[in-house]
N, C-alpha and C positions, 0 to 999 in steps of 0.2 A: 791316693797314695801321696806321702809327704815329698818334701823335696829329697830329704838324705835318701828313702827309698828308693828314688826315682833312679836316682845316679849310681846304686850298686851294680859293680859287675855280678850277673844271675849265670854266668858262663862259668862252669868248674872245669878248668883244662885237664886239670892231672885224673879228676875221673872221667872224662870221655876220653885219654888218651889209656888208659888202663881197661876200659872194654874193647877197645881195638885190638891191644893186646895179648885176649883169650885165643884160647888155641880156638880152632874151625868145630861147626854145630857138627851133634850126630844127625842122620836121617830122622829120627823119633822127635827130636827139638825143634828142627824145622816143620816137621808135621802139624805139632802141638801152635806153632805159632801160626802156621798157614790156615789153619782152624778157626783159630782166633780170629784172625782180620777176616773171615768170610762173613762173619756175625756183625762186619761193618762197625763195629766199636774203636777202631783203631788200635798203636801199640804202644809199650812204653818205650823209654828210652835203652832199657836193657835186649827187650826184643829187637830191636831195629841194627841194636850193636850186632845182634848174633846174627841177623841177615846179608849184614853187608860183611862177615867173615866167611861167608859161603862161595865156595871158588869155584865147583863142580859144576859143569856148565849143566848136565840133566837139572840139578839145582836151582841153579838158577834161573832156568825154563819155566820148574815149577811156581817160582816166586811169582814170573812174570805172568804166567797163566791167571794166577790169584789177585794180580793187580789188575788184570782184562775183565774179569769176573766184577771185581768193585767196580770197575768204572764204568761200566754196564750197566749196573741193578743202580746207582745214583746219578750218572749223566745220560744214560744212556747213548743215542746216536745223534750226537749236537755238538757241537762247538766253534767256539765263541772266539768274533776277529775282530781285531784293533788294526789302528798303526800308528805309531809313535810320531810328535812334532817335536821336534829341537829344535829349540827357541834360542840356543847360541853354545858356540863351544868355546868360549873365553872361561878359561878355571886359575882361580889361584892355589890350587893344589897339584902336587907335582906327583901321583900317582905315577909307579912307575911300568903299568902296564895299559896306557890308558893314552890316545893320540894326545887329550884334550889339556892333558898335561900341561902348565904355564912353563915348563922350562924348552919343551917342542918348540921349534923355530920352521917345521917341516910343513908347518897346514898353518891356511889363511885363515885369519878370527874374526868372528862376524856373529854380533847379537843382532836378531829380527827385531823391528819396529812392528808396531800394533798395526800396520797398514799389510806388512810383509805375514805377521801373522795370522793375518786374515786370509789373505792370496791359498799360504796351506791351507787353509782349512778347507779353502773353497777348492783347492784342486785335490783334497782328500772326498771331499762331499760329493764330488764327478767321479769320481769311482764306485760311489754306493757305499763309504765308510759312514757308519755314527757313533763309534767310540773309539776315541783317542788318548792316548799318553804325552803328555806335555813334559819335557825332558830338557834338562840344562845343564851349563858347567855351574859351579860353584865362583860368584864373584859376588862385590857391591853394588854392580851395573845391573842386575837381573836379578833382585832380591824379593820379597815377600810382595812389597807393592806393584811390583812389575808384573810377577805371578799373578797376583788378582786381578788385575789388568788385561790381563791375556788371557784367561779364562773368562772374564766376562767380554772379549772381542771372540775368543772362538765359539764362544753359546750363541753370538748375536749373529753370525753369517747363515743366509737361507740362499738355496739354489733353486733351482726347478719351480720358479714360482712361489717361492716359500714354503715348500713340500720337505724340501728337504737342508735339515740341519744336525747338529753336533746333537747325538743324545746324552751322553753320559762323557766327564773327562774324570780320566785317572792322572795323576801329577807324580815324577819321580823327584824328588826335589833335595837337598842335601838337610842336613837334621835344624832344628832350630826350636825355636823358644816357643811355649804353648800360647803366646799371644798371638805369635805369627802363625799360628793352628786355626786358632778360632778365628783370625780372617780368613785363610783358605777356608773352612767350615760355613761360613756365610757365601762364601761364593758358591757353595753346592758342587764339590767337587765329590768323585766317588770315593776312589779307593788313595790312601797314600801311604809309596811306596818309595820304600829305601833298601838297599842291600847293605851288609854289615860285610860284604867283599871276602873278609877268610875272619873266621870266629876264635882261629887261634892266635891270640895275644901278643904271642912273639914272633910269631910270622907275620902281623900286623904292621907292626913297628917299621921293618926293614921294608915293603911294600908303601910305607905314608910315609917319609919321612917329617922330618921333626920342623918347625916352622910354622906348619899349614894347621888350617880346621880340620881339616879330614885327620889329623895324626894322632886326633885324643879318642882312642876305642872305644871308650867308657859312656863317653857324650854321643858317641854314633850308635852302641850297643845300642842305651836308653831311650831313642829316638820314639820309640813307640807308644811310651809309658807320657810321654809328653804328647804326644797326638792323641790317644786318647783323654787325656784332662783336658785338654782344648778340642774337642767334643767332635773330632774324628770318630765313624763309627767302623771303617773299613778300614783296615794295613795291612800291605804286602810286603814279607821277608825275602829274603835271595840271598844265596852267596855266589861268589864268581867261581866255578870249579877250573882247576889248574894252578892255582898260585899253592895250595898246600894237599894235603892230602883227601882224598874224597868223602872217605869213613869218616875221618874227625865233620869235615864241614856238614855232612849229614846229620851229626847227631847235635852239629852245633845248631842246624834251623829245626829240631826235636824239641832242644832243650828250651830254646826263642818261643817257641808256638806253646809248651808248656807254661811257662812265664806267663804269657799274654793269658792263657786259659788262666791259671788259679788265678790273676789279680783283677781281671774286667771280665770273667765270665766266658769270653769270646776269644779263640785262635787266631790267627793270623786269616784273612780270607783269601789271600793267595799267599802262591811260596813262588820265586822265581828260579829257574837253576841253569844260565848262563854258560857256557861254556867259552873258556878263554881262547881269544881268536886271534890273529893277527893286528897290528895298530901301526901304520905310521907315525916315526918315532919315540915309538912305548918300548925298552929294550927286554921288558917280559913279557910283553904279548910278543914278540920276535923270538924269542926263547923261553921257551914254557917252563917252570920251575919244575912243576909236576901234573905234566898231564894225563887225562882223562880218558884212558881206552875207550871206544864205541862199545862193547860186550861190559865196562864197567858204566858207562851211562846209561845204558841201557838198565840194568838192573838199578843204578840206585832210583833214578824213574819209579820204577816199580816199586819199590822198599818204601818211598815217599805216598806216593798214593796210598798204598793199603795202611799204611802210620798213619797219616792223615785224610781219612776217606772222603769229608767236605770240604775239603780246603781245596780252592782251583789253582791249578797248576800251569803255568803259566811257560811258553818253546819259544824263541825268538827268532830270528831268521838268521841269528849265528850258524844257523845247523842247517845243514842242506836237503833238499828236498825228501832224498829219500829217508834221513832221519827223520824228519817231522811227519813222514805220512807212516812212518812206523811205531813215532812212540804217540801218536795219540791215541792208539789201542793198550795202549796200556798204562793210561795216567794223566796224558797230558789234556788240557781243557780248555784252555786260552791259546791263541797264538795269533803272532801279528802276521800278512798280509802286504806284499808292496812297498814295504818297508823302504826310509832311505835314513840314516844315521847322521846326516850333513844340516844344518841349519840353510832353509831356504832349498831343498832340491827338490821338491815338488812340482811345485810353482815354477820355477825357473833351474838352470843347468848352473848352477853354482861352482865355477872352475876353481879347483883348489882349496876351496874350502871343505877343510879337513873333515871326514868321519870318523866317530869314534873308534870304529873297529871292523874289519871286511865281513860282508857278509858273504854267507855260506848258500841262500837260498835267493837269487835275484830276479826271482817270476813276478810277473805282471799280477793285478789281484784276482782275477778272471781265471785265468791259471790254476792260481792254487784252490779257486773254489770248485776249479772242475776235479782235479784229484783228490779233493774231500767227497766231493756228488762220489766220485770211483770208487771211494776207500766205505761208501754207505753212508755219511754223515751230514746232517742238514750244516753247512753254514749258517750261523747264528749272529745276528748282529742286535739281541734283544738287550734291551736298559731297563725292561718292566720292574725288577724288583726292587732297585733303587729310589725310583720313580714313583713306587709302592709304599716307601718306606718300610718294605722287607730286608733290614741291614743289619750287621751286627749282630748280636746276640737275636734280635727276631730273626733273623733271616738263618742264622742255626738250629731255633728252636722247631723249626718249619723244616730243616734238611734232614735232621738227625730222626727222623720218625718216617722219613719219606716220603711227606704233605707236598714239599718243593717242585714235587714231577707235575703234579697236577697245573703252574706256567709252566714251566721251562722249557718244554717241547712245542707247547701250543705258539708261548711267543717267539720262538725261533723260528717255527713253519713261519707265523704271520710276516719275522725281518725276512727272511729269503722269499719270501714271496714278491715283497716290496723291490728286492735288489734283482731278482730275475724281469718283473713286470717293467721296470726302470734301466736297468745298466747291462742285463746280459745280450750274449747274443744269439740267437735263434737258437743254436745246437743247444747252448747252456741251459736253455729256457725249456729245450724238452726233456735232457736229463734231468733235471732239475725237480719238475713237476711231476715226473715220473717219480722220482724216489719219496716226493710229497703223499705221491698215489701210495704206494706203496708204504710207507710209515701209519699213513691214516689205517690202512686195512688190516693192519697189527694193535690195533686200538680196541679194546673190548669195551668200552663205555660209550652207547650211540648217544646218547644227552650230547657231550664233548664232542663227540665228529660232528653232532650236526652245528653245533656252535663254532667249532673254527671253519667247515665249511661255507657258513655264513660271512663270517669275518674277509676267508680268502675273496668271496664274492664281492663283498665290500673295496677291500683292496682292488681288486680286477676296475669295479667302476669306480676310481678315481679316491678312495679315503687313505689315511696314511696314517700311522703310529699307532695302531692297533694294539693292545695289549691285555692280560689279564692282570 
């Protein structure tokens, strides 16, 4: 794609604000589209409009039921933990829902040194994490060179003997030049990921104001169209739900993931969907423009998944417990774990130094992986497919026919085996291997039980990073 290409806004506000606008579906129209996404093909932009005008709560039960259904027959019972590293919250963008804000005088500003960034990793690594998000404000201090710096300091830390390190890093990084791609791309990072915050234009404006990087929408739109020509083969979309209205920002990461499909082949490999939280300092996270009902999260959750049946869906620990252990039955795939938002609070109690925004969910990781064992679901801490060079367009070409199941489960058993055998505690270790029990026996291919049985054996005496 040329330069002039690159830089078109692909966003048509006045038609996705005119199918918001359609009066409410009949029962028959929802039918016909509930139909559809059971055949796992996805929707278009117009079906997804007519979902999210569905008000009817029997209604919208139904949706949700059909989003449990997809997420079932392609993820089955796994899912996949992170935890985010902030690497500093000095921004020269004055975001006005957002702590990290440069005009905030209310939180202390502190970029990590490669010494400090290492400490995280090492006190993520003693929890049993092997995938991370490396996460920054927008400055000159912490730029493209820093980034590749700090990604090859978190790959290089091993604990346990050398047993255990950093498998995979995903980077949230602010938008920039396909040169500064193609170094992140040598450094072997997975997924990158930006949010476009609110996709509508003119609620854009008034949320960035004018001055900063963040305020040209155009240049942050197109973020993605520049990562992949600088040989990105993974990106993750998100908008911030609360600053405008829900329906538009749904159809705006529809219309984002359409784009990415027609021009590189390949969608978006996650979508994020953030919910706006409180902030120190930020006076719209303190006063929400328009926020986000729990019964309308819930559903757009759903509306997303079955729209986009491969694409992981990514819950952050904005949302408290009982939300996160409800909507991963119905869409969500990824979620972080132990989470802390503060540059350096891992490793050390960093007084003052501001986090982005309060969390909702503040369990231990151990915790949240016993109420996933509760909820039926392996904890997943696998990297195989990356690691495989199953990305991108290979690694859809493999989802969308439902070849992908044949790792996915297996290398999720082998991460939790690893993380029970290493970091749980007694109780964890036999719920745990209990539900291992139990998943295996739902397995109708003995070839494959006897092979990952083999592998757990493996793990049990001393091997590590197992994979298919």
């Amino acid at each position: 794609m040329n330069t002039k290409d690159r830089n078109k806004v692909f966003i048509d506000r006045d038609y996705l604000w005119s199918l918001i606008d359609r009066k409410a579906p009949n029962q028959n129209e929802i039918n016909d589209i509930l139909n559809k996404a059971l055949k796992l093909k996805g929707l278009n932009l117009e079906e997804v409009a007519t979902l999210l005008n569905v008000e009817d709560k029997q209604q919208i039960q139904q949706i949700m039921d059909v989003a449990h259904k997809v997420k079932e027959e392609i993820y089955g019972k796994r899912l996949v933990l992170f935890a985010p590293i902030y690497t500093g919250n000095v921004c020269c963008n004055n975001c006005t829902y957002c702590s990290f804000r440069k005009d905030n005088h209310l939180i202390k500003r502190k970029i990590l040194s490669m010494e400090e960034i290492e400490a995280e990793t090492s006190a993520l690594l003693k929890q049993g994490h092997k995938r991370v998000l490396l996460i920054c404000g927008e400055n000159n201090k912490n730029g493209t060179e820093y980034m590749c710096e700090a990604i090859r300091r978190t790959y290089s830390v091993r604990e346990n003997n050398g047993r255990d390190y950093i498998r995979r890093i995903n980077v949230e990084l602010a938008p920039m030049e396909v040169e500064d791609f193609r170094m992140l791309h040598q450094e072997k990072i997975g997924t990158y990921v930006c949010f476009q915050e609110t996709y509508d234009s003119e609620l854009y404006k008034r949320f960035h104001p004018a001055g900063t990087p963040k305020a040209d929408y155009a240049y942050r739109l197109t973020v993605m169209d520049r990562a992949q020509e600088g040989g990105i083969n993974d990106v993750g979309i998100g908008a911030l739900f609360g600053l405008g209205d829900y329906r538009f920002e749904v159809l705006g990461l529809m219309q984002h993931a359409k784009h990415l499909e027609d021009c590189y082949g390949c969608g978006p490999h996650t979508v994020s969907i953030p919910r706006l939280e409180p902030a120190i300092g930020a006076p719209d996270a303190e006063n929400v423009p328009m926020p986000v009902k729990d019964e309308d999260f819930k559903k757009l959750v759903a509306i997303i998944r079955i729209a986009l049946p491969y694409t992981g869906m990514i819950l952050s620990t904005r949302e408290n417990a009982t939300m996160r252990n409800e909507l991963i039955n119905y869409g969500i795939s990824q979620i972080s774990a132990g989470s802390k938002t503060n540059p350096g609070a891992y490793s050390e109690d960093e007084k003052g130094t501001g986090s982005q925004f309060e969390l909702g969910d503040n369990r231990e990781m151990e915790d949240v992986i016993n109420s996933f064992i509760d909820e039926g679901y392996i904890p997943s801490f696998c990297t195989g497919c990356y690691r495989k060079g199953r990305v991108g367009e290979d690694f859809m070409d493999l989802a969308k026919p439902g070849l992908i199941k044949q790792y996915c489960l297996p290398n999720a058993i082998f991460t939790f085996e690893e993380y029970l055998k290493d970091f749980a505690s007694e109780q964890t270790q036999i719920k745990g291997r209990q539900l291992i029990k139990d998943m295996l026996a739902e397995y109708d291919q003995k070839q494959l039980i006897s092979k990952i049985e083999e592998n757990l054996n493996n793990i049990d005496n001393g091997q590590r990073d197992i994979y298919f």
